[in-house]
C-alpha positions in Angstrom: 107.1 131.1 119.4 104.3 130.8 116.9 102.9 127.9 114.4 104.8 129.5 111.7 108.0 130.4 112.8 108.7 127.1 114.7 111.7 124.8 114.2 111.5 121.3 112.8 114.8 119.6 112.5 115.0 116.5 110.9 117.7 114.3 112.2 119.3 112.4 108.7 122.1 109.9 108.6 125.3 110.8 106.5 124.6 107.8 103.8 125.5 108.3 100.7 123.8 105.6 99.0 120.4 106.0 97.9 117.7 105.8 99.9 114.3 105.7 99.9 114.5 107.1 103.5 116.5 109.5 103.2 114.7 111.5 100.4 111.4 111.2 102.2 112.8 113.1 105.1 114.3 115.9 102.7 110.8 115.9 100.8 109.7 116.7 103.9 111.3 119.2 105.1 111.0 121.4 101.5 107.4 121.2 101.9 107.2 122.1 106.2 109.6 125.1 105.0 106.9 125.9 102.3 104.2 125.8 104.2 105.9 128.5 107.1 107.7 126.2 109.5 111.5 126.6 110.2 112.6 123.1 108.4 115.7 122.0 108.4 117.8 118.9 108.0 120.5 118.2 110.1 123.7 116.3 109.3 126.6 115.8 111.4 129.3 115.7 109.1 130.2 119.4 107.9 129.2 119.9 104.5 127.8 116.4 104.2 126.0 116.2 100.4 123.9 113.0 99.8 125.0 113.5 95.7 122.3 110.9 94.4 119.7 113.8 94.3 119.3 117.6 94.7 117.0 119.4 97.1 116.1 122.8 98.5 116.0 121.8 101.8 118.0 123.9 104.4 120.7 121.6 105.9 122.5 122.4 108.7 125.6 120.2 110.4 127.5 119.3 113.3 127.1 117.7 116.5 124.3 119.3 118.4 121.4 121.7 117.6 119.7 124.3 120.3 115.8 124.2 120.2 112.8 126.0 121.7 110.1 125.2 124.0 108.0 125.3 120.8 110.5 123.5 118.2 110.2 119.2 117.4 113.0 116.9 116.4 112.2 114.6 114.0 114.6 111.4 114.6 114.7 108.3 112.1 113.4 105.1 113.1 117.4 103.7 112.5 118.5 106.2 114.9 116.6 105.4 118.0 119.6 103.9 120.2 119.8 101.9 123.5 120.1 104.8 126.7 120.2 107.4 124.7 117.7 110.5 124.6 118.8 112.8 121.5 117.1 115.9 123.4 116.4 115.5 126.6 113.0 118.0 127.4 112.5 119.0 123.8 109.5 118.1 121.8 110.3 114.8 119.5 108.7 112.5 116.9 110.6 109.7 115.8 109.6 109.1 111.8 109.2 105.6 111.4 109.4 104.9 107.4 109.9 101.3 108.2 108.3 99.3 110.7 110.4 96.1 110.4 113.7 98.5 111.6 112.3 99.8 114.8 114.4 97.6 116.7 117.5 97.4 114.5 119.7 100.0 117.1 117.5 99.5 120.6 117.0 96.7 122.5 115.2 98.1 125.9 111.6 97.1 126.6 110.0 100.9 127.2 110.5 102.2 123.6 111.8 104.5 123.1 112.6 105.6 126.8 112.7 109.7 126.2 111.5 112.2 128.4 108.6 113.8 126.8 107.5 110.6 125.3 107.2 111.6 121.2 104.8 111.1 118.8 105.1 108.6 116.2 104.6 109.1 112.2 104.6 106.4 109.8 104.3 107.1 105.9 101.6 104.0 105.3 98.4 102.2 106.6 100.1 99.4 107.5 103.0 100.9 109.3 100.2 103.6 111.4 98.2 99.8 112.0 101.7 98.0 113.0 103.4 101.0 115.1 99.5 101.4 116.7 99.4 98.0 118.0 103.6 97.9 119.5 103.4 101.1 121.0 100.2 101.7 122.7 101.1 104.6 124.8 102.6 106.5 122.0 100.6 108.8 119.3 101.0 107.2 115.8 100.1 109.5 112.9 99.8 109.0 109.2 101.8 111.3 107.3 101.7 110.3 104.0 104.1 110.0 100.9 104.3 112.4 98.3 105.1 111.1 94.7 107.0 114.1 92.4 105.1 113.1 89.5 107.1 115.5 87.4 110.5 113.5 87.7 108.7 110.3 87.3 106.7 111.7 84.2 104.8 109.5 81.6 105.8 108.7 78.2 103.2 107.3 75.6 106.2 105.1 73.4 107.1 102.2 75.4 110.0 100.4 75.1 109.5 96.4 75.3 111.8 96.8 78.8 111.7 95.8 82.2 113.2 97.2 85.2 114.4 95.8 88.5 116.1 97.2 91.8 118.2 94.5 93.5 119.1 96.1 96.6 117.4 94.4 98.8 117.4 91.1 97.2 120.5 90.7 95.1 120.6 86.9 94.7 116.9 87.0 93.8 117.9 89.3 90.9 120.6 88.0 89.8 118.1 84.4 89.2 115.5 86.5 87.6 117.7 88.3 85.1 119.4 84.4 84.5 115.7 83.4 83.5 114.6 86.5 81.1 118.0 85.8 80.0 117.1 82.1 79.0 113.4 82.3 78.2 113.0 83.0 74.4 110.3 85.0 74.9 112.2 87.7 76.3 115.1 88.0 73.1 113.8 91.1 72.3 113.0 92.8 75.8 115.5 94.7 77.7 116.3 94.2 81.0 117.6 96.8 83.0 119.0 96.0 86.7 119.3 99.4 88.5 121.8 100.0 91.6 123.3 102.7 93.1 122.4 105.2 90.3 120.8 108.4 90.8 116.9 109.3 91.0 117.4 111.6 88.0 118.6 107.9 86.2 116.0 105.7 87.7 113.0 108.3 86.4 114.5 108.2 83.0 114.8 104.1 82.8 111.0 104.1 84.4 110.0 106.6 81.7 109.7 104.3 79.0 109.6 100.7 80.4 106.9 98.5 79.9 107.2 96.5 83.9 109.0 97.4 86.9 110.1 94.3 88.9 108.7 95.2 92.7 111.6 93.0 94.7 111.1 94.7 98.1 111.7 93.1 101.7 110.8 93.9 105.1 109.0 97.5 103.6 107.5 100.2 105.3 106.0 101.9 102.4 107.9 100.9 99.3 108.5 104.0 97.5 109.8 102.7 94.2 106.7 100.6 93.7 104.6 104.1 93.2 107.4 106.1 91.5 106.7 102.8 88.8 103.2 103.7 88.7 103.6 107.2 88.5 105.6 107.0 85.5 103.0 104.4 84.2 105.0 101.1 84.0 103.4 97.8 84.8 104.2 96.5 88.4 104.4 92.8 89.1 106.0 91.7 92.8 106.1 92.0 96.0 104.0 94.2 98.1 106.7 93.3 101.7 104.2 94.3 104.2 103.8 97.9 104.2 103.4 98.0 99.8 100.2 96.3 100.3 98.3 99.4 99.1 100.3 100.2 96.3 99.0 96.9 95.4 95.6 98.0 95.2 96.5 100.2 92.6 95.3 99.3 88.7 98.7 97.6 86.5 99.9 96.0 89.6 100.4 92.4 90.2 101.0 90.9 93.6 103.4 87.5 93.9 104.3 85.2 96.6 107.3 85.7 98.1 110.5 84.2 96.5 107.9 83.1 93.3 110.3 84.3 91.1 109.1 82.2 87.9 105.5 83.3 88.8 107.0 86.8 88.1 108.7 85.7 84.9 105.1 84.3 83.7 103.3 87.1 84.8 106.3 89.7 83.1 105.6 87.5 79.6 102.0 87.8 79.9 101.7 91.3 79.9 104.5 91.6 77.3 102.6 89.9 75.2 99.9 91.8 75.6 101.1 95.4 76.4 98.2 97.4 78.4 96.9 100.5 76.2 98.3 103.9 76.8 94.8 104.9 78.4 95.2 102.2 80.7 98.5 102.9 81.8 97.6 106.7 82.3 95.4 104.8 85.6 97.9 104.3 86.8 99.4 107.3 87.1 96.3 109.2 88.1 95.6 106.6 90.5 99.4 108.0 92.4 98.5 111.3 91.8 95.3 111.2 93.3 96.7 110.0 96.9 100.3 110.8 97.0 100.4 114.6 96.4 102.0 117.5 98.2 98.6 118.8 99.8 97.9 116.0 101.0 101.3 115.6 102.9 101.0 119.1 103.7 97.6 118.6 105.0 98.8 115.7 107.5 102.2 117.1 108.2 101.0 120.1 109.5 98.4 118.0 111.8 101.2 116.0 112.8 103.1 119.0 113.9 100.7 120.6 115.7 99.7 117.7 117.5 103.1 116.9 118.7 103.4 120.4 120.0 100.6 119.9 122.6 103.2 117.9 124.9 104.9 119.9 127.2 108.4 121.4 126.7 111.0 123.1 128.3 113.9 123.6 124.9 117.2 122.1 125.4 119.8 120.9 123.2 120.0 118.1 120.8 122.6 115.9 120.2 123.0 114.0 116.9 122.7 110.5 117.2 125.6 109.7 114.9 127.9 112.1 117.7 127.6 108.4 120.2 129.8 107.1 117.5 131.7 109.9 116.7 134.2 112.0 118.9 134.1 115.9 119.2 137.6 116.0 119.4 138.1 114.5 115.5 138.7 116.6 112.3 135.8 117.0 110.3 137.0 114.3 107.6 137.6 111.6 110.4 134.2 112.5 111.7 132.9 112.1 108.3 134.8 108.7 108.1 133.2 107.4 111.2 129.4 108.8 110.5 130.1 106.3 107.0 131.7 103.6 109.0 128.8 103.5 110.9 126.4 103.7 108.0 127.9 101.0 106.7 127.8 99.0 110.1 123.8 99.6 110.0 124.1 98.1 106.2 125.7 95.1 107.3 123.8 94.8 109.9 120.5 95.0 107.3 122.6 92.3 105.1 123.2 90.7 107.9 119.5 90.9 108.4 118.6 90.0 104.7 121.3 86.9 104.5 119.0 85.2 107.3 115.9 86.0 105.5 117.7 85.0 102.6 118.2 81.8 104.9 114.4 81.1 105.1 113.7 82.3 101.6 115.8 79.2 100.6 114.1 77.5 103.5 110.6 78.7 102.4 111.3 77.9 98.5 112.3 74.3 99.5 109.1 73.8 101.3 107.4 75.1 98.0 109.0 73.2 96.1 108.1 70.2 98.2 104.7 71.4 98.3 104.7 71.8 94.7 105.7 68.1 94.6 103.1 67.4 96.8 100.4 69.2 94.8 101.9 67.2 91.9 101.5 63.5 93.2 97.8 64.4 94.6 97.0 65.6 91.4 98.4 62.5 89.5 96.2 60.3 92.5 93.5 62.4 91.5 94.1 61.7 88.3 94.6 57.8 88.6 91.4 57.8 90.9 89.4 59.8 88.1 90.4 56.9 85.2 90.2 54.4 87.9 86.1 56.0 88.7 85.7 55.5 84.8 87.0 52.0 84.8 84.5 51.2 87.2 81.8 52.9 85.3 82.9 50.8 82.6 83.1 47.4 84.5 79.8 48.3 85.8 78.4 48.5 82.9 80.2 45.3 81.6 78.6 43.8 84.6 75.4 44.8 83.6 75.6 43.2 80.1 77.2 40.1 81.6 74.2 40.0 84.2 71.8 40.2 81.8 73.6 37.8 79.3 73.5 35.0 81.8 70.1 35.7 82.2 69.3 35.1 78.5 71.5 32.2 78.7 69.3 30.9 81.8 66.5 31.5 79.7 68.3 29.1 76.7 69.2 26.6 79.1 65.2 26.4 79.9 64.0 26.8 76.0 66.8 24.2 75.3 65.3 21.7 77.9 61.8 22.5 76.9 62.6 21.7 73.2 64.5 18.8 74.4 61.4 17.3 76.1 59.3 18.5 73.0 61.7 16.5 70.9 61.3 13.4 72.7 57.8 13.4 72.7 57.9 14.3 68.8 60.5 11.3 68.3 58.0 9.0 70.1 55.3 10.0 68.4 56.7 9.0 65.2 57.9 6.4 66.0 54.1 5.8 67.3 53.1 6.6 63.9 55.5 4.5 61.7 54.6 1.2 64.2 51.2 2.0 63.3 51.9 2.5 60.0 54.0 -0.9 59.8 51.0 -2.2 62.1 48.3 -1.6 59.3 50.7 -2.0 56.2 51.2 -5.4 57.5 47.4 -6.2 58.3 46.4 -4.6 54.6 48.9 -7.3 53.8 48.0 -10.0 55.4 44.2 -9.3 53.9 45.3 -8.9 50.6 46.7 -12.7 51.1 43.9 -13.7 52.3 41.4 -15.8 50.5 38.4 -13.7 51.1 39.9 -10.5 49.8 40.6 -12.3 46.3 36.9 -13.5 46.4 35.6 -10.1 47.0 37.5 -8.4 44.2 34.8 -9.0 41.4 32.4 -7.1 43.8 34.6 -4.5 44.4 35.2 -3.8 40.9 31.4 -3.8 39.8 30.4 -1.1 43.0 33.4 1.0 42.2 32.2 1.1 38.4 28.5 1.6 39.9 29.7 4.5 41.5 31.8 5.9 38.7 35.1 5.2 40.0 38.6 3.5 39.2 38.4 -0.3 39.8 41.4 -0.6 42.7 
C-alpha cells in the first residue's frame, strides 16, 4: 500500500466534555486526510458525536477495526491499559498529549508491552524531553500543535474583562473570582468563569477580553494558553510543566503555583495599564508563527513515515474502551458504559487533582509560613539596620564624650596651674603690702625723728634751688 493511500486510525474516547485532547486528535486527522493519508477517527459507540465542536474528520465506530501491513493506530496516552495490546502485529503510535497521564490506566514496568513496540508523539518540547528520558527504547517525536487562528480571531476593542477556565482547578477559581469580586479595583471588569461550554463560546469570550487566567495542572501542552494568545488576550498563570513555552511568548506572565493573589496583582497591573493594540497583535503573530497547519503537516507526515519503518504483518484492532464494554450489549448500553468509564477516568483525574489539591494546601501553608518567615527576618533586618545607626550614633557620642574629657583633663591642668599662679600672686602681694607697711612705717618713724625736723629748712632751700615744690 502506498504513502498516500495508507490508513491512520486514531483511537478517541467517547467523552463528551470538552477536551483539549480530544480535539487535537480530530485536528489531526483533518489535516493527515488533507495531506493524502486515509485518516480516520475511531469511536466505539455507534454514532458517538463529541457536540462541543464540529469537524470534517471521517469517524468510523464500533468495536474493532481491520488494518494493513502498511496502516498505524494512533492510541491515546489515557488508553494504554494493563495486558492489553489494542492490535496485536499492526503498526502503533501511542499520542501522548500529556505526559503526567502516562501511567493513569497501566501499571506494568515494560511500557507499554505491544508487539511491534510503537513510536511515541508528544505535542511539546517538554513532553518529547520527558517521554525521551522514561522510555528510552521507544521513538519519541514532536508533532506539534496547530492553533485555528481563524476561530480564535483578534479584535482591536477590548472589553475591561478577564477570563478563566476552572476545570482543572475549581477551588482555586472559585478563590480567585471571590478576590476580583472584593478588590475595588476590579468594580468595573468582568469576569467570566468558562466550563463546559463550547469552543465556538470560548473564542467569542477570548475575542475581546483583556487577560486570560492560565489555571492549568499537570499539562502536556496547555492548549488554551495559546488559543488566549492567538486571540490576543493577556496571559498571566501557570505554565504546569509542558506550557513552559507558551510562556516564552510576549503578554504572558508566569506565577508560582497556587499564587493566586500574585495573579490578582499582576491581573490589576496590566488593567491598569492595558497593552496597545500593536502589542497585543505579538502576540498573536508570535502563535501563528509556530503553531500552524504546515508545520503540523510537516512533522506529522515525518512522524508517519517513520513509524511505518517497523515491521508489520496487519491484524485487527480492538478499541480499548471494548475491555469495558461487552459485544453482546445494545448500542445505547454500550454507549452507557463507554461514559461510565469516561467518567471513571475523570474521577480518577479528580481523584488525582483532590490530592494535589492536598499539597496545594500543603504547599500554600508552607508559603505562608515562609512568607512569615521572610516577614520576621526582614523586621530583624530592619531592627539590626536602626540598631547599626544607633551605634553610629553612640559612636559618635563616644567620640565627643572622648574628646570632652580630654578638654576637661586639659581644665583640670589649666585650673591647677592657675591655682599655683594664684598663690604665688597672693604671696607676692602680700610681699608687697608688708613691704609697703615695712617702709610706711620706717618713713614714719623718720619723720618722728629729730633729725628729719632739723633737716627740713635744708630741704626746703635745695628744692627751691632746684625749682621745685618745698615737700
Amino acid at each position: 500500500m502506498s504513502t498516500m493511500t495508507r490508513q491512520v486510525v486514531y483511537v478517541v474516547p467517547d467523552v463528551s466534555e470538552p477536551s483539549g485532547g480530544v480535539r487535537a486528535m480530530y485536528r489531526h486527522a483533518e489535516l493527515a486526510a488533507r495531506t493524502g493519508f486515509d485518516a480516520k477517527v475511531w469511536h466505539l459507540a455507534e454514532g458517538f458525536d463529541a457536540g462541543w465542536f464540529s469537524s470534517p474528520a471521517p469517524v468510523i465506530s464500533g468495536e474493532t477495526c481491520e488494518l494493513g501491513p502498511d496502516d498505524v493506530l494512533v492510541v491515546p496516552e489515557v488508553m494504554v491499559l494493563d495486558g492489553f495490546d489494542p492490535a496485536p502485529g499492526v503498526r502503533k503510535v501511542v499520542f501522548n498529549q500529556n505526559h503526567y497521564y502516562t501511567f493513569d490506566n497501566f501499571s506494568g514496568t515494560d511500557y507499554p508491552a505491544w508487539k511491534p513496540a510503537p513510536h511515541v508523539w508528544a505535542g511539546s518540547r517538554t513532553s518529547v524531553d520527558v517521554l525521551g528520558a522514561m522510555h528510552p527504547k521507544l521513538k519519541v517525536h514532536l508533532v506539534p500543535y496547530v492553533i485555528d487562528t481563524e476561530l480564535y480571531r483578534f479584535s482591536e476593542e477590548r472589553k475591561r474583562k478577564v477570563v478563566l477556565l476552572p476545570r482543572k482547578r475549581p477551588r482555586e477559581a472559585a478563590v480567585l473570582c471571590a478576590l476580583f469580586k472584593n478588590d475595588k479595583r476590579f468594580a468595573n471588569v468582568e469576569v467570566v468563569s468558562l466550563d463546559g461550554v463550547s469552543e465556538q463560546k470560548v473564542a467569542d469570550e477570548l475575542a475581546d477580553a483583556s487577560v486570560f487566567i492560565a489555571l492549568g495542572r499537570d499539562e502536556g501542552f496547555g492548549l488554551p494558553v495559546a488559543e488566549a494568545l492567538a486571540a490576543g488576550c493577556v496571559v498571566i498563570g501557570y505554565p504546569a510543566g509542558g506550557g513552559a513555552e507558551l510562556f516564552e511568548a510576549p503578554g504572558t506572565h508566569a506565577v508560582d503555583d497556587a499564587d493566586v493573589l500574585t495573579i490578582v496583582e499582576k491581573t490589576a497591573a496590566v488593567l491598569a495599564e492595558e497593552p496597545s493594540v500593536e502589542e497585543r497583535r505579538t502576540y498573536r503573530a508570535w502563535v501563528q508563527e509556530r503553531y500552524t497547519e504546515d508545520s503540523l503537516v510537516e512533522h506529522l507526515k515525518a512522524a508517519i513515515t517513520a513509524s511505518g519503518r517497523s515491521r508489520s504483518k496487519g491484524g485487527t484492532a480492538r478499541h480499548p474502551l471494548s475491555q469495558v464494554v461487552s459485544q453482546a450489549d445494545p448500542v445505547a448500553d454500550q454507549l452507557e458504559r463507554s461514559l461510565k468509564f469516561a467518567e471513571e477516568q475523570q474521577a480518577a483525574r479528580e481523584r488525582a487533582e483532590s490530592v494535589a489539591t492536598g499539597l496545594e494546601e500543603a504547599l500554600g501553608k508552607a508559603l505562608a509560613e515562609l512568607e512569615e518567615a521572610r516577614r520576621r527576618e526582614y523586621v530583624v533586618a530592619q531592627e539590626l539596620h536602626d540598631l547599626k545607626n544607633e551605634y553610629r550614633e553612640l559612636a559618635k557620642a563616644a567620640e565627643r564624650l572622648t574628646a570632652l574629657d580630654e578638654a576637661t583633663t586639659l581644665l583640670a591642668e589649666y585650673a591647677r596651674d592657675n591655682d599655683r599662679l594664684n598663690r604665688r600672686l597672693d604671696e607676692e602681694i602680700r610681699q608687697h603690702l608688708h613691704w609697703r607697711t615695712t617702709l610706711q612705717d620706717r618713713i614714719d618713724d623718720l619723720e618722728r625723728s629729730t633729725s628729719w625736723r632739723v633737716t627740713a629748712p635744708l630741704r626746703k632751700a635745695t628744692g627751691a634751688l632746684k625749682g621745685g615744690k618745698n615737700a
